[in-house]
N, CA, C and O of each residue as an XYZ file, in Angstrom:
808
protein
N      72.438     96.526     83.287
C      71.478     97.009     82.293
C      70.738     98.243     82.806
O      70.486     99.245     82.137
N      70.355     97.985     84.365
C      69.384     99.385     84.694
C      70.157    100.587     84.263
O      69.609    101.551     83.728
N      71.615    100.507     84.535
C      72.673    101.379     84.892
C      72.888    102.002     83.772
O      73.266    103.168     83.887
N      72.680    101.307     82.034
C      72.998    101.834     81.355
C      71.967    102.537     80.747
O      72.039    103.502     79.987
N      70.749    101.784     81.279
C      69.101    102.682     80.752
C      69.271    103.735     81.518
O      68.572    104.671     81.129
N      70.188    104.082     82.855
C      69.977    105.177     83.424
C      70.517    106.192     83.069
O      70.001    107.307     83.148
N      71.688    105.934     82.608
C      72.602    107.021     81.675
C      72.065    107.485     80.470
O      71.504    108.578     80.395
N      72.201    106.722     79.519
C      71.347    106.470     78.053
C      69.759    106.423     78.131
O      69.048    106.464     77.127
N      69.327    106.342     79.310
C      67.434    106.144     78.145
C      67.454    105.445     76.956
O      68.310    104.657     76.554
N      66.549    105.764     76.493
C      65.909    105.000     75.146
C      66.425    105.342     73.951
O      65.799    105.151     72.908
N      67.817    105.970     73.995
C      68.395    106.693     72.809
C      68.409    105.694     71.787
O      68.630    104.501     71.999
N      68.143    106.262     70.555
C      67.967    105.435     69.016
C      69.981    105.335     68.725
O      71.034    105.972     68.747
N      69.347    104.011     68.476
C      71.232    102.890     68.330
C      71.794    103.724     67.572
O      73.018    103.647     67.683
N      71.370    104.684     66.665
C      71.853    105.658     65.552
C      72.713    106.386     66.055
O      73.866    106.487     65.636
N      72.134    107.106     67.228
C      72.538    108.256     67.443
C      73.552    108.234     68.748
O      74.167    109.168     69.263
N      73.501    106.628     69.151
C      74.438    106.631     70.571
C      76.026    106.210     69.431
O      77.066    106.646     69.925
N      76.223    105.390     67.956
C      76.974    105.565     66.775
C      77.612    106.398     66.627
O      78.803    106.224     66.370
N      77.004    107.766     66.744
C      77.402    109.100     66.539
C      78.250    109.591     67.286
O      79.241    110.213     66.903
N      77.861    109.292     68.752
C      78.104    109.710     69.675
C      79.728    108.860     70.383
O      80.771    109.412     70.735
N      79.419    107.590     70.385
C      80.922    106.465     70.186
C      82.099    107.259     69.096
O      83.286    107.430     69.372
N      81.575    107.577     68.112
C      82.616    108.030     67.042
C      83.132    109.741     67.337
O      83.904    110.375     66.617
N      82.556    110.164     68.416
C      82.868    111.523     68.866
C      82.337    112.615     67.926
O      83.177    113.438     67.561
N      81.156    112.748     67.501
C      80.885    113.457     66.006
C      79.892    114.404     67.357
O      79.493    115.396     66.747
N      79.428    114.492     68.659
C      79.163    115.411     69.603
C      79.842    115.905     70.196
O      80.216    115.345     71.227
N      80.329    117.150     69.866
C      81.523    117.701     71.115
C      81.446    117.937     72.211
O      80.574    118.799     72.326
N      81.839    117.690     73.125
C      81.714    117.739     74.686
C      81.370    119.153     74.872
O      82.024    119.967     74.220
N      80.198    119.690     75.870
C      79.502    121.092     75.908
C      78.774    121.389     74.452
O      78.233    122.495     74.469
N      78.670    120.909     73.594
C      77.883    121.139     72.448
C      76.995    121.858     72.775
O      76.588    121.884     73.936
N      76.378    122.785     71.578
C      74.894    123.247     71.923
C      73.623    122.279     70.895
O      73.537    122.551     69.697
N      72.934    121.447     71.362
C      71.960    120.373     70.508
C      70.653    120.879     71.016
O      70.150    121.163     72.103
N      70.112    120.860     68.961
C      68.535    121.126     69.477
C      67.814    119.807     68.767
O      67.915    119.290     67.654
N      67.209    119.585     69.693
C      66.230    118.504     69.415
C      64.879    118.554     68.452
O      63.823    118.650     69.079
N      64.786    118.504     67.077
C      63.591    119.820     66.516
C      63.034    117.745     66.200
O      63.492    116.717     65.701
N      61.359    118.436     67.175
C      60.688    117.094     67.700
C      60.815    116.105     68.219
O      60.571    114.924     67.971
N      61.401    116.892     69.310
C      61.550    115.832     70.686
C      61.086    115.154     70.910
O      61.747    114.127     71.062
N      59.468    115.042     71.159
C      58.643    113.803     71.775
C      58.982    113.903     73.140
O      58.867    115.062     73.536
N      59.354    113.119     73.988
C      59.365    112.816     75.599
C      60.518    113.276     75.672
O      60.668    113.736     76.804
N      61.677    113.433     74.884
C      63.242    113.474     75.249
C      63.599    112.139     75.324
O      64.267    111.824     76.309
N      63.312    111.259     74.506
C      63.825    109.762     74.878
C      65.870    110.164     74.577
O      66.779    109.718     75.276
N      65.977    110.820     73.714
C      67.441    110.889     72.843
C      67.738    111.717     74.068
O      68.934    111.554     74.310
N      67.147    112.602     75.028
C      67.984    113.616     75.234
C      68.786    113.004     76.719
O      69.501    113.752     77.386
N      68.652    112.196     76.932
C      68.878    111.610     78.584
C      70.497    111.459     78.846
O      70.894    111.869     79.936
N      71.243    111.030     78.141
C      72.417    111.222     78.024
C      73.286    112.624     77.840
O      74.291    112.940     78.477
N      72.684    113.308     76.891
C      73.117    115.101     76.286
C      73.037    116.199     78.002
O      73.766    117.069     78.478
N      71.780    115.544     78.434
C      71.349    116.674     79.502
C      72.162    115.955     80.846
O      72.608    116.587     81.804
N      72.208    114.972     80.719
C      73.278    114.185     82.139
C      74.766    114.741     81.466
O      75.583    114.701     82.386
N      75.197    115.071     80.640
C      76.771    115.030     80.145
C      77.210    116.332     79.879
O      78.247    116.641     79.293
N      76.212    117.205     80.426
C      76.457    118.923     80.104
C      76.513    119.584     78.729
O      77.054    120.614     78.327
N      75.733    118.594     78.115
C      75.624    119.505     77.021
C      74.411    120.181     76.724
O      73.295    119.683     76.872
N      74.749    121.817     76.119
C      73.596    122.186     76.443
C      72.409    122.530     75.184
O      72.520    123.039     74.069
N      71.036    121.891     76.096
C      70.278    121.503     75.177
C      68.915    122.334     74.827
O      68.460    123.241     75.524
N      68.354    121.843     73.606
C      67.877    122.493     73.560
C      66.708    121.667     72.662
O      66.956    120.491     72.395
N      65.648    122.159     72.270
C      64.189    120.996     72.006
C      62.997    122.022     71.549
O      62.842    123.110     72.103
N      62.369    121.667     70.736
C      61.134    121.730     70.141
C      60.137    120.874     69.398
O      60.255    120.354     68.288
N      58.891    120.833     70.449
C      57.299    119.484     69.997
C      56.333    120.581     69.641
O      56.347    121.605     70.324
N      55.401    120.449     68.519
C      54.353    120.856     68.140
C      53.036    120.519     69.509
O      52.010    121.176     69.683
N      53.527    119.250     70.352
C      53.081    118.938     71.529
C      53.310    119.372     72.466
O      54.443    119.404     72.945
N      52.058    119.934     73.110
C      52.662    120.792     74.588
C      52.567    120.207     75.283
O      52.924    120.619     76.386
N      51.945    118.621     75.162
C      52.268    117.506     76.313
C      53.766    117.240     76.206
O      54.497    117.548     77.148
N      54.219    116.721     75.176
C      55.642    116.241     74.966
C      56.916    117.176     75.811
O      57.754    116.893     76.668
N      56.525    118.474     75.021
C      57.546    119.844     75.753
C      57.572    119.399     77.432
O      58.597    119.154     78.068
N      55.991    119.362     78.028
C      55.861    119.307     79.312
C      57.188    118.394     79.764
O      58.162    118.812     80.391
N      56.927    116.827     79.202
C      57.216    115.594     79.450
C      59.027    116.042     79.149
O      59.847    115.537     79.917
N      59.389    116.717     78.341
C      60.926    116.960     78.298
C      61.399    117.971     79.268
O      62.535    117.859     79.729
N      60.757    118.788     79.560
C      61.334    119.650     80.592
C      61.056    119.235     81.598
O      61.665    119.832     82.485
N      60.406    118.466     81.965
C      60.328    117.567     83.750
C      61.703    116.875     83.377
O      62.699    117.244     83.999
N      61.822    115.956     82.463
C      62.937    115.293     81.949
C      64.581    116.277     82.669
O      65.316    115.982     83.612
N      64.615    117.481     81.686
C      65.577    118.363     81.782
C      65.322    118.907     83.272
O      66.263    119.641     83.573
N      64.402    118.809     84.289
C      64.776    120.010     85.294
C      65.650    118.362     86.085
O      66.880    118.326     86.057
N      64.989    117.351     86.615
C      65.650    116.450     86.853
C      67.146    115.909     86.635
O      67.903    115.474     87.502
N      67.386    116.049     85.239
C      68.847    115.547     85.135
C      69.872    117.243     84.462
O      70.927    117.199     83.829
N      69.291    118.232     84.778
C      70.415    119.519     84.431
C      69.246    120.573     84.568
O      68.673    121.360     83.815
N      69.172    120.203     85.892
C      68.231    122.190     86.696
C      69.028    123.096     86.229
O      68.257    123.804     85.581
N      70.139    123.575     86.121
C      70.518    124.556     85.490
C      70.179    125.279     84.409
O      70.494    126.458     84.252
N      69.135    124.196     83.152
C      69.010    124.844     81.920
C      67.722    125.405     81.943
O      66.862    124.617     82.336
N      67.232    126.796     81.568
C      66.440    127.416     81.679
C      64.646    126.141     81.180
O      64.703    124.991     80.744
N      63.678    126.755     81.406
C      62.585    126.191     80.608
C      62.443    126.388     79.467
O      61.833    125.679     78.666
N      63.187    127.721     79.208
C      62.697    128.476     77.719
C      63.559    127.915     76.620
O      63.764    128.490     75.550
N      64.103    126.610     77.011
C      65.194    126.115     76.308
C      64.180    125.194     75.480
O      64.298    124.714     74.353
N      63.213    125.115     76.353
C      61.917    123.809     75.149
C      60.923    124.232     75.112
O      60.161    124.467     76.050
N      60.753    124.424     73.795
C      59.715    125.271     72.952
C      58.703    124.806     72.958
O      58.929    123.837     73.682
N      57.542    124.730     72.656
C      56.054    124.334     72.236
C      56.067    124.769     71.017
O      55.242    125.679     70.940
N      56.850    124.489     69.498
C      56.125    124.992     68.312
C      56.543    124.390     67.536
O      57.492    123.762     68.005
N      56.308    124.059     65.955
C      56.254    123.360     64.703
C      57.691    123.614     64.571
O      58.418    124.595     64.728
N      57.880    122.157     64.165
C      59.615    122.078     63.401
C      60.048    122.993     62.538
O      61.215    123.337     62.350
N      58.568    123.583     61.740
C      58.838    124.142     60.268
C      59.209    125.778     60.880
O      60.103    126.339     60.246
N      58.684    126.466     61.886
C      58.253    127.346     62.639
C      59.174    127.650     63.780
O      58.812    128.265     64.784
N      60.303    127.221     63.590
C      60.961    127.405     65.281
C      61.613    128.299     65.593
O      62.627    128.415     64.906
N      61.412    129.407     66.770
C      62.328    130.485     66.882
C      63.558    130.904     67.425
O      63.703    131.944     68.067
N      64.388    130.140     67.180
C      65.711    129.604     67.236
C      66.405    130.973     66.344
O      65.653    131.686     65.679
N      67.674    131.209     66.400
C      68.352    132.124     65.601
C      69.268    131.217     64.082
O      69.813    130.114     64.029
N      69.143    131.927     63.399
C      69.957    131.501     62.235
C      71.581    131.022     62.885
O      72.195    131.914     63.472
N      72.301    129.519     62.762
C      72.991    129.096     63.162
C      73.388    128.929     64.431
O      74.387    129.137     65.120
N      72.121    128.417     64.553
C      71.875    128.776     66.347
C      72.425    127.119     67.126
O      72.791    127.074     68.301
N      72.391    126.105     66.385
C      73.127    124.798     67.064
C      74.627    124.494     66.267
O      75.234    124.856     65.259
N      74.786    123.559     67.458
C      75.919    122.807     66.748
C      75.215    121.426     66.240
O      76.000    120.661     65.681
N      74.654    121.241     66.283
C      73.727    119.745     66.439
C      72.411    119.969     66.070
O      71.867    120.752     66.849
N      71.742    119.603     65.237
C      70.356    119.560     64.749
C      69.881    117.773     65.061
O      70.423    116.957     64.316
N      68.994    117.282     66.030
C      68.894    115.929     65.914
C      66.744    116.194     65.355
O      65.866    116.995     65.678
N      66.827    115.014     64.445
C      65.686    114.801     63.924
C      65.302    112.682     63.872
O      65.479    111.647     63.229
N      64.552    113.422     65.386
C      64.448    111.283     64.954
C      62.791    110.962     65.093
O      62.027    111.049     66.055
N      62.595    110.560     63.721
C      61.408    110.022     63.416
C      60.181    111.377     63.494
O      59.268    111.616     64.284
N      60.643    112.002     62.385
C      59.841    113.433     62.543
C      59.208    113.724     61.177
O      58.052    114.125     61.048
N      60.061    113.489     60.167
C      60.407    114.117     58.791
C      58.958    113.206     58.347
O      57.903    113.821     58.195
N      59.011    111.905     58.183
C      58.142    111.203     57.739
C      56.552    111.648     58.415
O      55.568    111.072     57.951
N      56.413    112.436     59.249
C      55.095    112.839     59.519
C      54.713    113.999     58.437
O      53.497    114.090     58.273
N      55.482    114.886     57.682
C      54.967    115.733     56.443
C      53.719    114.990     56.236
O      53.316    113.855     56.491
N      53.114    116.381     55.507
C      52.089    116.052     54.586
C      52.015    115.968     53.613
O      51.170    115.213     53.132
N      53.165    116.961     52.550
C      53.473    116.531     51.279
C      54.667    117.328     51.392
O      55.060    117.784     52.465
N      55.390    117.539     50.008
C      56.973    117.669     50.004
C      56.878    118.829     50.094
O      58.028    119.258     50.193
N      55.517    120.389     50.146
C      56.334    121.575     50.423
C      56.329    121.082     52.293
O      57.472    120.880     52.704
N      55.456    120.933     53.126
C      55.718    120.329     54.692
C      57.294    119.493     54.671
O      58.235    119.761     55.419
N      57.280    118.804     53.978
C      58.459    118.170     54.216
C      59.967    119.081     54.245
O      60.932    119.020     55.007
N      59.661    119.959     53.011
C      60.890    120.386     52.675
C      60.910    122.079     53.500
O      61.907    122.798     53.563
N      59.460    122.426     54.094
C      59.506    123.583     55.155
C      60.338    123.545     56.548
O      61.140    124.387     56.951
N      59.771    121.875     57.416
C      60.570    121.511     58.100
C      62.501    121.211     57.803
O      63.396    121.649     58.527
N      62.674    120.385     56.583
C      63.744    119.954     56.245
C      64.333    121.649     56.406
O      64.499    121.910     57.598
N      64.627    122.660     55.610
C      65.226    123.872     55.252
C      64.644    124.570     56.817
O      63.955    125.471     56.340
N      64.526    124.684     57.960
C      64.191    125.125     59.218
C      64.965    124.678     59.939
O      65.620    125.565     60.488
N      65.285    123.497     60.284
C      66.155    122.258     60.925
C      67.348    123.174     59.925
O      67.879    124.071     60.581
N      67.706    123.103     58.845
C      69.232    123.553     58.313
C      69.247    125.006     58.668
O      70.198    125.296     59.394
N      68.520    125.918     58.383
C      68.784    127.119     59.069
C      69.365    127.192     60.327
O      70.472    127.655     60.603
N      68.454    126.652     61.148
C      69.190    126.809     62.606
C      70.817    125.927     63.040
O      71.590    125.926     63.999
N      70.753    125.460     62.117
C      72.265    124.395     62.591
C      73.287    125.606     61.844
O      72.998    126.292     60.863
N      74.604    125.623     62.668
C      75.483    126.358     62.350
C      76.617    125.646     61.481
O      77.080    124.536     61.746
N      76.997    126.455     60.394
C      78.438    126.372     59.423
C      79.175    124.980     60.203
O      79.437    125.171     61.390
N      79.521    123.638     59.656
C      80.252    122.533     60.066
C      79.374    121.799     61.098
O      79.609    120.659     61.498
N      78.212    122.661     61.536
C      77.169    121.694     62.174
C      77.105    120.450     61.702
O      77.201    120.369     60.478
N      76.919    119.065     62.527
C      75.844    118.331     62.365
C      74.461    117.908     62.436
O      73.871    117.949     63.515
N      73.820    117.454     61.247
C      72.670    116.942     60.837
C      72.558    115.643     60.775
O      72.824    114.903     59.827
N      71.862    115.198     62.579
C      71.501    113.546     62.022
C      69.915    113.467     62.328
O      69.180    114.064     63.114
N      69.726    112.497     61.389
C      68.406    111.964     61.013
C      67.563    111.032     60.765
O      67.524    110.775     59.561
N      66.960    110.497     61.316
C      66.295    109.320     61.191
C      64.187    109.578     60.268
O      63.181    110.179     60.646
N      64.437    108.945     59.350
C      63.177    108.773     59.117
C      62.795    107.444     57.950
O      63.553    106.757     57.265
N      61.629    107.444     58.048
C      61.001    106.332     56.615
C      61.191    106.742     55.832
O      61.043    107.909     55.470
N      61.713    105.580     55.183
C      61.784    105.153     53.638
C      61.053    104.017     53.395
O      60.420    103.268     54.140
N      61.407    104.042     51.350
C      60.265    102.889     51.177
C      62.271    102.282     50.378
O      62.174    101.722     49.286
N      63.664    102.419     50.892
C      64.666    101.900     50.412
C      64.660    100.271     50.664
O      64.641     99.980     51.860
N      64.669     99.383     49.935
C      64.212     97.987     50.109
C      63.259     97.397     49.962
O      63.236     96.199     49.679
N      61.907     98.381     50.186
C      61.185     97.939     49.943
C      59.739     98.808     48.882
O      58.605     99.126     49.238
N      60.153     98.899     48.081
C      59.993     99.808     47.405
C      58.245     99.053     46.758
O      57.233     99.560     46.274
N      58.590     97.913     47.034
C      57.413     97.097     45.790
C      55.989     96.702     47.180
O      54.812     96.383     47.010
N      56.660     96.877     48.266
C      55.801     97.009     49.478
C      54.743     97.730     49.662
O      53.663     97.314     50.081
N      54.961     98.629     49.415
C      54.357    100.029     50.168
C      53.328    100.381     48.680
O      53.730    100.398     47.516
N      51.987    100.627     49.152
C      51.063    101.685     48.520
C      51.150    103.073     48.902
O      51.254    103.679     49.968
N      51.039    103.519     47.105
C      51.345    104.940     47.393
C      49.629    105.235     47.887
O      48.750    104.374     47.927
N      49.498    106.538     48.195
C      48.411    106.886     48.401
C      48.196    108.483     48.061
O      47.028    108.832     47.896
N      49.371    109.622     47.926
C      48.864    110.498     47.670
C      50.753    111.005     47.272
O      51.685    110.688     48.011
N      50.835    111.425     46.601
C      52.608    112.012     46.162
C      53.347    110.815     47.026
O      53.096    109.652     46.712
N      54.404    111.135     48.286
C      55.268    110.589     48.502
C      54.536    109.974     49.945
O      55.225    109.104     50.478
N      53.425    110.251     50.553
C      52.230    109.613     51.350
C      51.669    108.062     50.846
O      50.821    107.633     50.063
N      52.615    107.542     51.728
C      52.362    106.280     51.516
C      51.451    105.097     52.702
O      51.315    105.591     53.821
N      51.000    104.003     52.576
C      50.640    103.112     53.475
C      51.903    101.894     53.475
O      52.259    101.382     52.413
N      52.350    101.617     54.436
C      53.071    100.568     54.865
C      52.610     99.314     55.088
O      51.440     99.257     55.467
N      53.229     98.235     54.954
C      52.431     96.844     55.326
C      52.107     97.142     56.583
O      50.936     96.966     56.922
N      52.992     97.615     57.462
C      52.942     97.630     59.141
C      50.957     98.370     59.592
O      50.337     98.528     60.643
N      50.672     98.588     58.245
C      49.345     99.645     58.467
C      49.097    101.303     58.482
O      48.016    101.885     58.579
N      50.682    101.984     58.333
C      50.820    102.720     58.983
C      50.959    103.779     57.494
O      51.402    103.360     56.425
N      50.464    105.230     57.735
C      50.993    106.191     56.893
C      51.909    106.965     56.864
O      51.929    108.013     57.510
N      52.870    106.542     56.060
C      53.805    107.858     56.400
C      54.488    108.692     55.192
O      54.419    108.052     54.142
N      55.056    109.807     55.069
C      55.565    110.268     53.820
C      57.175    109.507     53.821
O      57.852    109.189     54.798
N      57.409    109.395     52.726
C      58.449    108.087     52.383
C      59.686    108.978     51.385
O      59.285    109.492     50.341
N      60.861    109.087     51.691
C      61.798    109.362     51.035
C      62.388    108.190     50.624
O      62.041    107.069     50.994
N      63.547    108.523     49.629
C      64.353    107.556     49.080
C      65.496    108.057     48.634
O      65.526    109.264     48.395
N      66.770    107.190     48.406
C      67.939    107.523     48.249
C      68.285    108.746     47.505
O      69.077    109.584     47.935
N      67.462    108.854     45.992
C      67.787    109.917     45.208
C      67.385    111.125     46.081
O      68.174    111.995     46.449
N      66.893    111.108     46.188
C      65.872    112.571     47.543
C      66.958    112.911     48.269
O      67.446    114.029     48.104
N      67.489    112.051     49.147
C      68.149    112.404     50.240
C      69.632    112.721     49.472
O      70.530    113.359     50.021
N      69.707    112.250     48.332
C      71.161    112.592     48.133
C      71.087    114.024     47.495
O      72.063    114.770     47.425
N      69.637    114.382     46.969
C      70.108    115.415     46.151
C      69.773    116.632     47.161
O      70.124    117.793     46.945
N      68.951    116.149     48.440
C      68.872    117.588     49.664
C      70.202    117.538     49.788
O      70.487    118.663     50.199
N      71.044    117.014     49.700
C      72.013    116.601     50.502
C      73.214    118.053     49.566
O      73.668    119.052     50.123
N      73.391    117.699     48.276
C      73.638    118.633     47.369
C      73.223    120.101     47.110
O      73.961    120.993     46.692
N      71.757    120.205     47.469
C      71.061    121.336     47.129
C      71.432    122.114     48.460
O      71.710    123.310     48.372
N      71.447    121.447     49.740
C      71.440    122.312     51.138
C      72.968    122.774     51.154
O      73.352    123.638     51.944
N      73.864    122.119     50.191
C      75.464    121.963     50.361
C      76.038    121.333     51.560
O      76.808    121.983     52.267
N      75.712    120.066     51.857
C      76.043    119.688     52.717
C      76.740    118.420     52.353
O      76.551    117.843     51.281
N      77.789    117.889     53.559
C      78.320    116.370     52.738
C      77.819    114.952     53.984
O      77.763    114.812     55.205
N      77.564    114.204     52.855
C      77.148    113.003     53.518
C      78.457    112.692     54.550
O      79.576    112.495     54.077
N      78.189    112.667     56.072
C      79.115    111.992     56.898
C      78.984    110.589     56.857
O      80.077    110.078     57.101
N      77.856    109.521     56.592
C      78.152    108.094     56.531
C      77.255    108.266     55.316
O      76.620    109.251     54.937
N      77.409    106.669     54.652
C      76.460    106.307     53.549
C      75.296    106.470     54.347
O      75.272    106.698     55.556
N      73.980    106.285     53.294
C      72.597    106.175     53.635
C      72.551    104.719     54.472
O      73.415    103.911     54.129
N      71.568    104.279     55.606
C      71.952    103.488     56.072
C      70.748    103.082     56.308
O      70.151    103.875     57.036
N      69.945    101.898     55.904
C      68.659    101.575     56.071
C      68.339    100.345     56.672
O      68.598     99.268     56.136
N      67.829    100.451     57.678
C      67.072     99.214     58.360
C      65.838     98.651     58.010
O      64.921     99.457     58.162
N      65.420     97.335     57.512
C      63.784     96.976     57.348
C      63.623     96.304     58.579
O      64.495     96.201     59.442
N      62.920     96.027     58.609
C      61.798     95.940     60.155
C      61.117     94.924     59.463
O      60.137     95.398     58.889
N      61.306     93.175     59.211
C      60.237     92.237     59.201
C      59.299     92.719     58.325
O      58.099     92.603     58.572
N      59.899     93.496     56.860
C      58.906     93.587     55.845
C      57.993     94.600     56.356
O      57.072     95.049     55.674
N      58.242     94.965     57.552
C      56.926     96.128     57.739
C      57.099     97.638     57.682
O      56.081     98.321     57.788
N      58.222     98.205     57.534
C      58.552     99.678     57.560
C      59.918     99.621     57.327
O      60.250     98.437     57.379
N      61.060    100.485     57.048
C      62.064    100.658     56.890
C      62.717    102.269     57.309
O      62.199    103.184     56.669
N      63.375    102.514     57.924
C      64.231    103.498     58.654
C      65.444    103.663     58.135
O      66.288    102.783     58.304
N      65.713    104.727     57.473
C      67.149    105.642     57.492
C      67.858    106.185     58.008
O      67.310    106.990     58.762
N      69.208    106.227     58.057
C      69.459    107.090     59.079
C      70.556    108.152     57.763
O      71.416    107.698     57.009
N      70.183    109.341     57.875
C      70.817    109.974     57.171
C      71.798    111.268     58.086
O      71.131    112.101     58.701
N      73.056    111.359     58.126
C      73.912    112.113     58.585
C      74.523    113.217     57.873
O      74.717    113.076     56.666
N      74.856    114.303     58.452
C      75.099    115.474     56.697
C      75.748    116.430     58.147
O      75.422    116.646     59.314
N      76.903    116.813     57.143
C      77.925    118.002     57.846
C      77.725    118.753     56.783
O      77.886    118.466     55.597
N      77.104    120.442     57.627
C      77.132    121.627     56.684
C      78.290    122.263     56.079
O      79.356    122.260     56.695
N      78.199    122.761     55.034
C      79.415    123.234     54.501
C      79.724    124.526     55.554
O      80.735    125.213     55.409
């Protein structure tokens, strides 16, 4: 078990899925848009692929590039940014890999949502992948108080902005992109629910 936390970290079951089915190409270029600590990135930066990350947190950035000098000194610092998902200065088709886990649902309302969402697709390149994890209210729809547009309260206590199937299918259309798996939703003991949404650019 240590052995495999040592390889893998804390990577979300989603995205190690992805990764089993070969949908990361070996040397890939992956940007992480809201990293957090690098929990996802521990495997990417041990396996040579080269990475790349942006937190609105300049603690987090800190906490990923100690991460990255440790397991791939080779990759510059300037590879992890300090700035807003919506905001990142990345080049137009600048990854092969866009990863977004547990980010989207922090918006404040759907133009935030959909500033970040269309930023994250800019930078991913032609046949890129787009995977994604965020809240929904899918399952539990009769749960959740709304509180302000798509700003919702969760039983769990918690606020978050909440997508749902029609949403995601029709970014999915509008960005021209095609669903690589169905929508895939986890509930959590009635208290929150998680998507994982996957999309190959045209």
């Amino acid at each position: 078990m240590a052995d495999l936390e040592a390889q893998f970290g804390h990577i979300d079951i989603y995205l190690f899925d992805q990764l089993l089915r070969g949908r990361l190409a070996p040397k890939a270029r992956v940007l992480d848009a809201g990293c957090g600590s690098g929990r996802n990135l521990v495997y990417l930066l041990r396996s040579g692929y080269e990475v790349f990350a942006t937190d609105a947190d300049a603690g987090a950035v800190r906490e990923t590039r100690q991460l990255a000098a440790a397991l791939a000194p080779e990759l510059p610092e300037t590879n992890f940014r300090v700035e807003p998902v919506e905001r990142m200065s990345f080049a137009d088709a600048f990854a092969d890999v866009v990863l977004s886990s547990a980010v989207l649902h922090f918006a404040r309302d759907d133009q935030h949502f959909e500033a970040m969402l269309r930023e994250m697709w800019r930078v991913l390149a032609p046949r890129g992948l787009f995977f994604c994890r965020l809240a929904s209210d899918i399952g539990m729809e009769q749960r959740v108080l709304r509180v302000a547009g798509r700003r919702c309260r969760l039983p769990d206590g918690t606020e978050r902005y909440l997508v749902d199937a029609a949403m995601l299918e029709g970014f999915t259309e509008r960005l021209g992109g095609t669903l690589l798996d169905p929508l895939k939703t986890t509930i959590v003991q009635d208290q929150r629910c998680m998507t994982t949404w996957v999309v190959r650019k045209a």
